[in-house]
PyMOL CGO cylinders between C-alpha atoms (Angstrom):
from pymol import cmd
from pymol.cgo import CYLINDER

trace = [
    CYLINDER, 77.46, 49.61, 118.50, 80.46, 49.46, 116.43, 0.3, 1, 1, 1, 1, 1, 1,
    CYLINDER, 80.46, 49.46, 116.43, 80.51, 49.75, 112.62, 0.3, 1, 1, 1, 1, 1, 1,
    CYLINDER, 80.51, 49.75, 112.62, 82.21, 46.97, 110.86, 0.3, 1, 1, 1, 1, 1, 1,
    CYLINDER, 82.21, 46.97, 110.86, 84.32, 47.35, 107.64, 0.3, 1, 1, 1, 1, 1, 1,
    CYLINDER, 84.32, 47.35, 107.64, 83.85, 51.14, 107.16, 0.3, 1, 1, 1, 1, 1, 1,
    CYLINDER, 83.85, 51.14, 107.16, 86.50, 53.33, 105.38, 0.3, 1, 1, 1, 1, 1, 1,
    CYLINDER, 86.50, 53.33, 105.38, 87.67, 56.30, 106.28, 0.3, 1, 1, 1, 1, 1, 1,
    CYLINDER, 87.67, 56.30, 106.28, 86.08, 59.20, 103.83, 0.3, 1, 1, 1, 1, 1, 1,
    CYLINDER, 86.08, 59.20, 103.83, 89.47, 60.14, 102.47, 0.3, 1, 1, 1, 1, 1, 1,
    CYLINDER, 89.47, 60.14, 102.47, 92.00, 57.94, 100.52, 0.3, 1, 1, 1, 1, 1, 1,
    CYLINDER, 92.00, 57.94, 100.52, 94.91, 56.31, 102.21, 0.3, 1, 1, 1, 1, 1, 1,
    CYLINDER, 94.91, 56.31, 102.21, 97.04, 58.05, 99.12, 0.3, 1, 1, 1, 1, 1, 1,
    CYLINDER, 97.04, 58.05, 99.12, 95.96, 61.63, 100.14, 0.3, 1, 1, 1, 1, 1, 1,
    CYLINDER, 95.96, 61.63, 100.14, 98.45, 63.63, 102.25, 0.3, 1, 1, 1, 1, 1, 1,
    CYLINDER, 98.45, 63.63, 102.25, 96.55, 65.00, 105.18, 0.3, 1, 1, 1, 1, 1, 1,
    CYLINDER, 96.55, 65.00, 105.18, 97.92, 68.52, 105.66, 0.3, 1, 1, 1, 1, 1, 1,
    CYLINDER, 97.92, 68.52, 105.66, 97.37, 70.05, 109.65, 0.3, 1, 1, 1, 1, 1, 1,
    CYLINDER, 97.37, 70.05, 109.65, 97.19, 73.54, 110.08, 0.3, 1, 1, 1, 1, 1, 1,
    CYLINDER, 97.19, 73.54, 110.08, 97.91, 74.55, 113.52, 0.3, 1, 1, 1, 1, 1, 1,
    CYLINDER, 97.91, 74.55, 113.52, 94.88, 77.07, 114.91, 0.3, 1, 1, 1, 1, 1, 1,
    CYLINDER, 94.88, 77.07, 114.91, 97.90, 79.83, 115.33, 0.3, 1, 1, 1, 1, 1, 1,
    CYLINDER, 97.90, 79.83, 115.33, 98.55, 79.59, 111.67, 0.3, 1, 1, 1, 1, 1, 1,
    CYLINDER, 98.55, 79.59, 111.67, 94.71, 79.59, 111.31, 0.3, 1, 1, 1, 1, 1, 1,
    CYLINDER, 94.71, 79.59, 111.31, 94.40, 82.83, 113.07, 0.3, 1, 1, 1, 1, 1, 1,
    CYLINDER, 94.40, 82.83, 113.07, 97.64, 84.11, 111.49, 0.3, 1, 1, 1, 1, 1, 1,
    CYLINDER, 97.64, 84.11, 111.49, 96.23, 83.62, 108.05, 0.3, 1, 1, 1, 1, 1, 1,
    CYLINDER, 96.23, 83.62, 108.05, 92.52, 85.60, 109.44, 0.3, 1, 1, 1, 1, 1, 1,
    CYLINDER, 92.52, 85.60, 109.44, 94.57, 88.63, 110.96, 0.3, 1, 1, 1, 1, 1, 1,
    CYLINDER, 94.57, 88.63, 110.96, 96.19, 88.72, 107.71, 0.3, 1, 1, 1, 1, 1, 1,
    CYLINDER, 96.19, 88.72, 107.71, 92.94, 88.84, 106.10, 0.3, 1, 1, 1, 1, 1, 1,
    CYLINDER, 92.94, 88.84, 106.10, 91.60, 91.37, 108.28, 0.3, 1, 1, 1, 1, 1, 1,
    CYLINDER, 91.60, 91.37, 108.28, 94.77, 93.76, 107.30, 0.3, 1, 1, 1, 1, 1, 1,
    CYLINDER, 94.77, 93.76, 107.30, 93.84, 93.58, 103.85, 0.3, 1, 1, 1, 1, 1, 1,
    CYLINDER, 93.84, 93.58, 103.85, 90.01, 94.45, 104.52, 0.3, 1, 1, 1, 1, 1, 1,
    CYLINDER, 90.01, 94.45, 104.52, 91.84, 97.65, 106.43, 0.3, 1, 1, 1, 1, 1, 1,
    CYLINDER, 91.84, 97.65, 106.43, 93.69, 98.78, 103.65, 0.3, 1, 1, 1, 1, 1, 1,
    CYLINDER, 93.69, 98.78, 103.65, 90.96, 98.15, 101.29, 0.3, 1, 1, 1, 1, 1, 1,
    CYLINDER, 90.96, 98.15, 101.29, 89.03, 100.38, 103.72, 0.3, 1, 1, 1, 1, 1, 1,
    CYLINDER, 89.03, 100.38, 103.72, 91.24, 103.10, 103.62, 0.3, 1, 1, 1, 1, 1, 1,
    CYLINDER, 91.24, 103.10, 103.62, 91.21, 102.94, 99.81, 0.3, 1, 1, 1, 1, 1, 1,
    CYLINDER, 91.21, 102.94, 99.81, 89.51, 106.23, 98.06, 0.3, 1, 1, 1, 1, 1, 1,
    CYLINDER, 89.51, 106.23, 98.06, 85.99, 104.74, 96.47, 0.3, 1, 1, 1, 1, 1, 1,
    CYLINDER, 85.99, 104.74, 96.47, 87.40, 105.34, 92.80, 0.3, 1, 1, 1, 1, 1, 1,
    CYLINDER, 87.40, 105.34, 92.80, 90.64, 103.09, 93.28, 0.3, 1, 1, 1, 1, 1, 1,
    CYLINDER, 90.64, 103.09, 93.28, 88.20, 100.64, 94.98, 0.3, 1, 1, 1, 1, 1, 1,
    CYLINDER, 88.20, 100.64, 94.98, 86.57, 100.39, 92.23, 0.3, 1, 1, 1, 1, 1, 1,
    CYLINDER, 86.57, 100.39, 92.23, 89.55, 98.72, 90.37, 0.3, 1, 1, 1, 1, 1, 1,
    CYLINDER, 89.55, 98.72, 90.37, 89.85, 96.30, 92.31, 0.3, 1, 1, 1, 1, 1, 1,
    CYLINDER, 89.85, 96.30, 92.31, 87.61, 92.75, 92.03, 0.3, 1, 1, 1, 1, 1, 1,
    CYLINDER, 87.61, 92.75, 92.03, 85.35, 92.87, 95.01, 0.3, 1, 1, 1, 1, 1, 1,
    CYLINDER, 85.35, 92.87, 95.01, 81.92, 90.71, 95.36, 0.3, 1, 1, 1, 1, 1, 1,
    CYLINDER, 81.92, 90.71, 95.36, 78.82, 92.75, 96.02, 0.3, 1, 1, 1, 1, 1, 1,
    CYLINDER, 78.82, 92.75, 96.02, 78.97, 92.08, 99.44, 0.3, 1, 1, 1, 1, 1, 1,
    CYLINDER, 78.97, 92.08, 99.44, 82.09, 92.60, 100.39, 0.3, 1, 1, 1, 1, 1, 1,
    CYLINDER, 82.09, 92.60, 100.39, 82.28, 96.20, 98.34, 0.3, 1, 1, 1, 1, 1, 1,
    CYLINDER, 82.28, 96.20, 98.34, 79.04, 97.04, 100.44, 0.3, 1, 1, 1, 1, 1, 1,
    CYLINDER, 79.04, 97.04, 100.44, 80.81, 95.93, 103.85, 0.3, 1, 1, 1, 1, 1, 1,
    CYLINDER, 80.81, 95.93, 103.85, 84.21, 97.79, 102.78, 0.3, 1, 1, 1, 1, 1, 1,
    CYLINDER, 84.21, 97.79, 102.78, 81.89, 101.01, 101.89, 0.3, 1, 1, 1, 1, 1, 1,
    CYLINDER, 81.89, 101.01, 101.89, 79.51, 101.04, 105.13, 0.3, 1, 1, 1, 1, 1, 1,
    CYLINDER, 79.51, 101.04, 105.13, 82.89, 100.57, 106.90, 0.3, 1, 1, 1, 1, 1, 1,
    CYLINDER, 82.89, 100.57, 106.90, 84.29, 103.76, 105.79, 0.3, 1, 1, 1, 1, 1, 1,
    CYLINDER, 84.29, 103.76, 105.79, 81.38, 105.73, 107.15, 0.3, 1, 1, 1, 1, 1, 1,
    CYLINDER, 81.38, 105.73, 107.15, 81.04, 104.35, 110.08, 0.3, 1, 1, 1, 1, 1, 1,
    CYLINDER, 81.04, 104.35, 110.08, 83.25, 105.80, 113.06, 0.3, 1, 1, 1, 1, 1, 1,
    CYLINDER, 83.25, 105.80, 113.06, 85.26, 103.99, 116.16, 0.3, 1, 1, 1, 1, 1, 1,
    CYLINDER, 85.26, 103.99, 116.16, 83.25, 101.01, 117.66, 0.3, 1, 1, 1, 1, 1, 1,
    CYLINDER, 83.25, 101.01, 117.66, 80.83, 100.01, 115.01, 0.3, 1, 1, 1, 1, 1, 1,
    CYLINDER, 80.83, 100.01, 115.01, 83.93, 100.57, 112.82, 0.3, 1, 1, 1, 1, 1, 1,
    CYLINDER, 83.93, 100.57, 112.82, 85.83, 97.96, 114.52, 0.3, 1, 1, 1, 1, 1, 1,
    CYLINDER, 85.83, 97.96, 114.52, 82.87, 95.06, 114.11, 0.3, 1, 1, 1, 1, 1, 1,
    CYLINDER, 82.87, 95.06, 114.11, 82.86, 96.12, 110.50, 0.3, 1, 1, 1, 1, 1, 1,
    CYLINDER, 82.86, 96.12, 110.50, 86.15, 95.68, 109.89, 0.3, 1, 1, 1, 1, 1, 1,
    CYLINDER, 86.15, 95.68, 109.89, 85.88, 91.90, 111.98, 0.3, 1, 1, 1, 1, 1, 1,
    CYLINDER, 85.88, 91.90, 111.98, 82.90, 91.43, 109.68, 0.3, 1, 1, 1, 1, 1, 1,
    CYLINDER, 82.90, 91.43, 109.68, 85.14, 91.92, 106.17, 0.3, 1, 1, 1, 1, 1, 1,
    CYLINDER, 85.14, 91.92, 106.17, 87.71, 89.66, 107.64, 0.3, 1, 1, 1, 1, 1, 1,
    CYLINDER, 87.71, 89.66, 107.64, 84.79, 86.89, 108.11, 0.3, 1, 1, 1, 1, 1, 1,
    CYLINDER, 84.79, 86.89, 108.11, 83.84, 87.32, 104.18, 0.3, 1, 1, 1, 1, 1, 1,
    CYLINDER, 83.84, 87.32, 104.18, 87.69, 87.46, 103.30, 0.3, 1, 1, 1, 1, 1, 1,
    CYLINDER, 87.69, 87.46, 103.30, 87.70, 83.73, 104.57, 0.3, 1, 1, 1, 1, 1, 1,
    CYLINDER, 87.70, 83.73, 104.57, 85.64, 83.08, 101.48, 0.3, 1, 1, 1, 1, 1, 1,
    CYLINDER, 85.64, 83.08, 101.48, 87.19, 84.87, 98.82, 0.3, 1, 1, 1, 1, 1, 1,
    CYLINDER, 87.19, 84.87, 98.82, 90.25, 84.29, 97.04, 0.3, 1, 1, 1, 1, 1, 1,
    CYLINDER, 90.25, 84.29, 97.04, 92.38, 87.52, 98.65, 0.3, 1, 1, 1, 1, 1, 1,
    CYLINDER, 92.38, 87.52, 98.65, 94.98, 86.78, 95.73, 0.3, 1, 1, 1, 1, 1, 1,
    CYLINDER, 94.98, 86.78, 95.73, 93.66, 88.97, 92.63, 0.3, 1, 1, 1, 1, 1, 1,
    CYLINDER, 93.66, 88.97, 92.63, 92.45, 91.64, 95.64, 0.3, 1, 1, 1, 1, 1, 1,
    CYLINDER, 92.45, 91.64, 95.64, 96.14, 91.65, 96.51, 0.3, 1, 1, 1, 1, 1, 1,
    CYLINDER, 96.14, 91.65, 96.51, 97.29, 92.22, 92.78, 0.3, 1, 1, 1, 1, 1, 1,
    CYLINDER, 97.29, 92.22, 92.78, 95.10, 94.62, 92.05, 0.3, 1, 1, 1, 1, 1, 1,
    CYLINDER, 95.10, 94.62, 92.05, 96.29, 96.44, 95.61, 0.3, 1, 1, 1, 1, 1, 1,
    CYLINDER, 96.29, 96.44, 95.61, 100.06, 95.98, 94.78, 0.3, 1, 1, 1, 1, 1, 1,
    CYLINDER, 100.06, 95.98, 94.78, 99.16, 97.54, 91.33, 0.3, 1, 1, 1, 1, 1, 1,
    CYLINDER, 99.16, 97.54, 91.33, 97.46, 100.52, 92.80, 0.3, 1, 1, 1, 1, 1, 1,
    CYLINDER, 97.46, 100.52, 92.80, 100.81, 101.06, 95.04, 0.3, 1, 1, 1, 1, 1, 1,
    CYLINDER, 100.81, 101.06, 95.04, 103.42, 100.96, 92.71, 0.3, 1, 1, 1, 1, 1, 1,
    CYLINDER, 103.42, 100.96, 92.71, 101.59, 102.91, 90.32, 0.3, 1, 1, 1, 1, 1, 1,
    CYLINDER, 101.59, 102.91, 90.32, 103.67, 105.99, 90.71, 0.3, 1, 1, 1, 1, 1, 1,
    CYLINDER, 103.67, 105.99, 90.71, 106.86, 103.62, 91.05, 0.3, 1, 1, 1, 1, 1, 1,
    CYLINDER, 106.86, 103.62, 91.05, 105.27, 102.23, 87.26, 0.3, 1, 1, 1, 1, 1, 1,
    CYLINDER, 105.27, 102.23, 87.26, 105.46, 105.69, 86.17, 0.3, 1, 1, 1, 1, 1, 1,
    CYLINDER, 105.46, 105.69, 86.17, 108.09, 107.00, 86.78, 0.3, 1, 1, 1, 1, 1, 1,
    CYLINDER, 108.09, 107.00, 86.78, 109.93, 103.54, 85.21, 0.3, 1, 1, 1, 1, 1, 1,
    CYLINDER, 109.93, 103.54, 85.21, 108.00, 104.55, 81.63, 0.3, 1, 1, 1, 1, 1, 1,
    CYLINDER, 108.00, 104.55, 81.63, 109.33, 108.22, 81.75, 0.3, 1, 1, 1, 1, 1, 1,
    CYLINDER, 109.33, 108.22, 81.75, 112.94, 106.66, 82.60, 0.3, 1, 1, 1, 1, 1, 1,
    CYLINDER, 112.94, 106.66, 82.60, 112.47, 104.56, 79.60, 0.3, 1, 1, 1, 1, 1, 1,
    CYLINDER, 112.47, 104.56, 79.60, 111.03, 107.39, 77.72, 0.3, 1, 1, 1, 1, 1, 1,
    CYLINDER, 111.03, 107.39, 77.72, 114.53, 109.22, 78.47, 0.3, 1, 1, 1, 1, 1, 1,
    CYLINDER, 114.53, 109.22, 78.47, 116.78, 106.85, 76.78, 0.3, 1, 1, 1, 1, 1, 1,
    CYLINDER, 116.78, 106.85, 76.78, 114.79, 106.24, 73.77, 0.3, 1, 1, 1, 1, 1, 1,
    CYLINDER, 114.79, 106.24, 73.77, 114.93, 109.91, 73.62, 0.3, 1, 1, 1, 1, 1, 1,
    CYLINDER, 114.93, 109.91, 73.62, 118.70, 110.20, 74.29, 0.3, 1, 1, 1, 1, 1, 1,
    CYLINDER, 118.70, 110.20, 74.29, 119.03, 107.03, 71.81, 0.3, 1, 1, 1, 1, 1, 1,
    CYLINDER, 119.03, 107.03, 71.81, 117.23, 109.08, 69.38, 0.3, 1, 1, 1, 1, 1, 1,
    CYLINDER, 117.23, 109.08, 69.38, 119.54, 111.45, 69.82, 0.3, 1, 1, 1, 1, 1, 1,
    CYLINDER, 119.54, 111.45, 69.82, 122.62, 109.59, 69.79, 0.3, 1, 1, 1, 1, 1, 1,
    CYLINDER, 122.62, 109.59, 69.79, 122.07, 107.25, 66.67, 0.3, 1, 1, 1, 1, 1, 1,
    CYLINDER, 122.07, 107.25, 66.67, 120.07, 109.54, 64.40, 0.3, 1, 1, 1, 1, 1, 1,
    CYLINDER, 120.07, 109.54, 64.40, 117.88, 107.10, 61.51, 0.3, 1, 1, 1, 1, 1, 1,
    CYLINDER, 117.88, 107.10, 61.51, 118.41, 103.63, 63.29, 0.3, 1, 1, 1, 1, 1, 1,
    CYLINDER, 118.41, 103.63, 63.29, 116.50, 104.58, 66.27, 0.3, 1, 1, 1, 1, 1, 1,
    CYLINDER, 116.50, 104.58, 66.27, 113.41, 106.49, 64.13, 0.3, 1, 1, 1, 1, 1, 1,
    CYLINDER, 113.41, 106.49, 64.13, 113.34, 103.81, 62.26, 0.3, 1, 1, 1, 1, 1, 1,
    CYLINDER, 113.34, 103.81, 62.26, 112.31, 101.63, 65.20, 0.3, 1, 1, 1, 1, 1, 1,
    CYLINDER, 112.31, 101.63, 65.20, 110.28, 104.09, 66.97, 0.3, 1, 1, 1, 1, 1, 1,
    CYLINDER, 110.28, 104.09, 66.97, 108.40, 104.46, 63.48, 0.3, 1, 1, 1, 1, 1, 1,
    CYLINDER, 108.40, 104.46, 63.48, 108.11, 100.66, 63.18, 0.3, 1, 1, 1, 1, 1, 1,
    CYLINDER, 108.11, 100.66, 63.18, 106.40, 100.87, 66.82, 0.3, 1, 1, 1, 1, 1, 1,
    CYLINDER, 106.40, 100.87, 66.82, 104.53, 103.73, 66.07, 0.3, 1, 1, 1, 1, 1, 1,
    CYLINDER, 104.53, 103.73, 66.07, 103.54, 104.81, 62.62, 0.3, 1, 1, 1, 1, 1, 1,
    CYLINDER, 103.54, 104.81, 62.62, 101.72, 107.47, 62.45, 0.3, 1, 1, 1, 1, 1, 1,
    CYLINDER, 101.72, 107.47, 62.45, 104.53, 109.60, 64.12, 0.3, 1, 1, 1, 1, 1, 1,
    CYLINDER, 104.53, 109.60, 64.12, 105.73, 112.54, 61.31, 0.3, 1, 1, 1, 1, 1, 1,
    CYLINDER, 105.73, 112.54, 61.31, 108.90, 111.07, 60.77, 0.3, 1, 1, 1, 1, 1, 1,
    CYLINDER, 108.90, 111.07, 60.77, 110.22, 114.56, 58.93, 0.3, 1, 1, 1, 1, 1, 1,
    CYLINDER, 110.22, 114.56, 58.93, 109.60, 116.32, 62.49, 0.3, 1, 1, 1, 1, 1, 1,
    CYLINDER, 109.60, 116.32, 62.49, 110.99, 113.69, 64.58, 0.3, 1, 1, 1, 1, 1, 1,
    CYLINDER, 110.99, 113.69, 64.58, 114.23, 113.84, 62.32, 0.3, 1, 1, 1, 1, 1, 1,
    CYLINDER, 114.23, 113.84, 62.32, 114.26, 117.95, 62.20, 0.3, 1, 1, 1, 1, 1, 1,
    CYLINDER, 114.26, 117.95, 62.20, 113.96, 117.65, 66.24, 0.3, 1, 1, 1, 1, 1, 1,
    CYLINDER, 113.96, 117.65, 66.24, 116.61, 115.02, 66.13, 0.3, 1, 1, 1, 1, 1, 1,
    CYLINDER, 116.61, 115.02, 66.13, 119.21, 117.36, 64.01, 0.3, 1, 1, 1, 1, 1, 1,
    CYLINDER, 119.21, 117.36, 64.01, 118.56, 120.12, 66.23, 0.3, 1, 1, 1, 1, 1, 1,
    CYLINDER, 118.56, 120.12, 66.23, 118.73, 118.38, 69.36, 0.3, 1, 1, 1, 1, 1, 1,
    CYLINDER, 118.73, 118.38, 69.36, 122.17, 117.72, 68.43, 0.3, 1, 1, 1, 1, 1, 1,
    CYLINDER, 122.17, 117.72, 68.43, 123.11, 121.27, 66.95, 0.3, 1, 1, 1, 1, 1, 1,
    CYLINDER, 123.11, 121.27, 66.95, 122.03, 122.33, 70.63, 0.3, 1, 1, 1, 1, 1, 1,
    CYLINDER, 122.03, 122.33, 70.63, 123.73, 119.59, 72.24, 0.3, 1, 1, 1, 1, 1, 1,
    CYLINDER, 123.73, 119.59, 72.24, 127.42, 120.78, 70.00, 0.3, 1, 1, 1, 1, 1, 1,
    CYLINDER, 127.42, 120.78, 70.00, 126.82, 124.49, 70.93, 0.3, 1, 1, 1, 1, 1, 1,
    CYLINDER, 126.82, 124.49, 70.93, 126.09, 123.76, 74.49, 0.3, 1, 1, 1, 1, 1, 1,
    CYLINDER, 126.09, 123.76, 74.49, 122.62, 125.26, 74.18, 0.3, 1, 1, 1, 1, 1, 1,
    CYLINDER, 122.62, 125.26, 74.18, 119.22, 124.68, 76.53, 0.3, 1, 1, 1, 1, 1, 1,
    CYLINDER, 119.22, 124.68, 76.53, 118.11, 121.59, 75.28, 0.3, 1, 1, 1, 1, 1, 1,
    CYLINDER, 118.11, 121.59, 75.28, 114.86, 122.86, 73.79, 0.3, 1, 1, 1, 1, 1, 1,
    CYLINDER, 114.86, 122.86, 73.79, 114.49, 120.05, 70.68, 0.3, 1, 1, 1, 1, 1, 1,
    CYLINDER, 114.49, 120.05, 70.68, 115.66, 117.59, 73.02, 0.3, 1, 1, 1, 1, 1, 1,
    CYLINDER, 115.66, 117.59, 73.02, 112.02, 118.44, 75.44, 0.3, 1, 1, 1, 1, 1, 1,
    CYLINDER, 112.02, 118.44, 75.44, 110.02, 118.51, 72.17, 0.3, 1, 1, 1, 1, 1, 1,
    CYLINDER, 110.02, 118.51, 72.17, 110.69, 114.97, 71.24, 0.3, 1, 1, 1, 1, 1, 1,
    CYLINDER, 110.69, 114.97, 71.24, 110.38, 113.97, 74.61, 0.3, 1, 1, 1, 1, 1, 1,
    CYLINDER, 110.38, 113.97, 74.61, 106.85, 115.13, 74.76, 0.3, 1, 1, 1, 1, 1, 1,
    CYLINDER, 106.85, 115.13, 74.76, 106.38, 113.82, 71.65, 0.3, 1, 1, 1, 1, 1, 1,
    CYLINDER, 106.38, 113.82, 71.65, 107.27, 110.22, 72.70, 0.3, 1, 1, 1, 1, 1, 1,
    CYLINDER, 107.27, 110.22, 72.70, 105.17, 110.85, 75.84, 0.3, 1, 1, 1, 1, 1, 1,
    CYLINDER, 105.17, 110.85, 75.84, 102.32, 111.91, 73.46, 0.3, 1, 1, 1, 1, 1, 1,
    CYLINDER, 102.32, 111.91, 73.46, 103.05, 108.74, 71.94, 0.3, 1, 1, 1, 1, 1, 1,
    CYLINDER, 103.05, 108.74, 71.94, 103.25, 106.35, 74.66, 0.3, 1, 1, 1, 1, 1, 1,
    CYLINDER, 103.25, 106.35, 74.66, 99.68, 107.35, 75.55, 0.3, 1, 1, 1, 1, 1, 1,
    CYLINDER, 99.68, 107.35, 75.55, 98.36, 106.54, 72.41, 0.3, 1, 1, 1, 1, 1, 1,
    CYLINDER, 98.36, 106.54, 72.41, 99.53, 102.94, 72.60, 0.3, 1, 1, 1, 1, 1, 1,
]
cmd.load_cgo(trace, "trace")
């Protein structure tokens, strides 16, 4: 029997978007990779990352099991990737990789402020005071002096290590 005068359950206005079952299955596999690395994570940078209660528990059984049962396990977090949003696990999995590439970017910028310190004397402790003030300015400046005293006699730069470890010190605090 047909039905008379029945509409279609979506708008005429809405753009129907097709996804071709390759990109489908492209977009799973992709899925599953990220359940693998999250596998291979240690537990405590797991931990940092936003998980649901189920998937954390899959992700954990799946790092004790071994081969086989491995292998459905890891299918298994794929299926329950499909229903999360895999975009703030990605972040927080990008964040956990460039962490030493983060790190070593603050002690570069720890360097010039140090060799700006140097190099312009009262300007530059003026802002690092502004930033931070509860740093003994008289130090900082006596470190600053003989950083370049050391520098002019071509001396190890012993001052200049001091107030790097002191904007180090610092830098944690904040």
């Amino acid at each position: 029997m047909a039905r008379k005068n029945q509409k279609a359950p979506w708008e005429p206005e809405e753009e129907i978007i097709w996804v071709s079952r390759t990109e489908m299955k492209n977009d799973m596999e992709a899925l599953q990779v990220l359940g693998e690395e999250l596998v291979a994570l240690k537990p405590s940078a797991l931990a940092k990352i936003p998980l649901s209660e189920e998937l954390a528990e899959a992700i954990t059984n799946a790092q004790r099991f071994k081969n086989e049962a491995k292998r459905r396990q890891l299918q298994f977090i794929g299926k329950l990737m499909r229903y999360t949003d895999p975009e703030p696990i990605q972040a927080a999995l990008d964040k956990i990789r460039n962490k030493h590439s983060q790190a070593t970017a603050e002690l570069h910028k720890l360097e010039q402020t140090r060799d700006r310190l140097i190099a312009e004397g009262d300007v530059e402790i003026e802002k690092v005071m502004a930033l931070h003030p509860s740093t003994d300015r008289q130090r900082l400046r006596q470190l600053v002096r003989q950083a370049n005293k050391e520098k002019k006699a071509n001396k190890a730069p012993k001052a200049s290590r001091e107030i790097f470890q002191i904007l180090k010190e610092l830098n944690e605090e904040a």
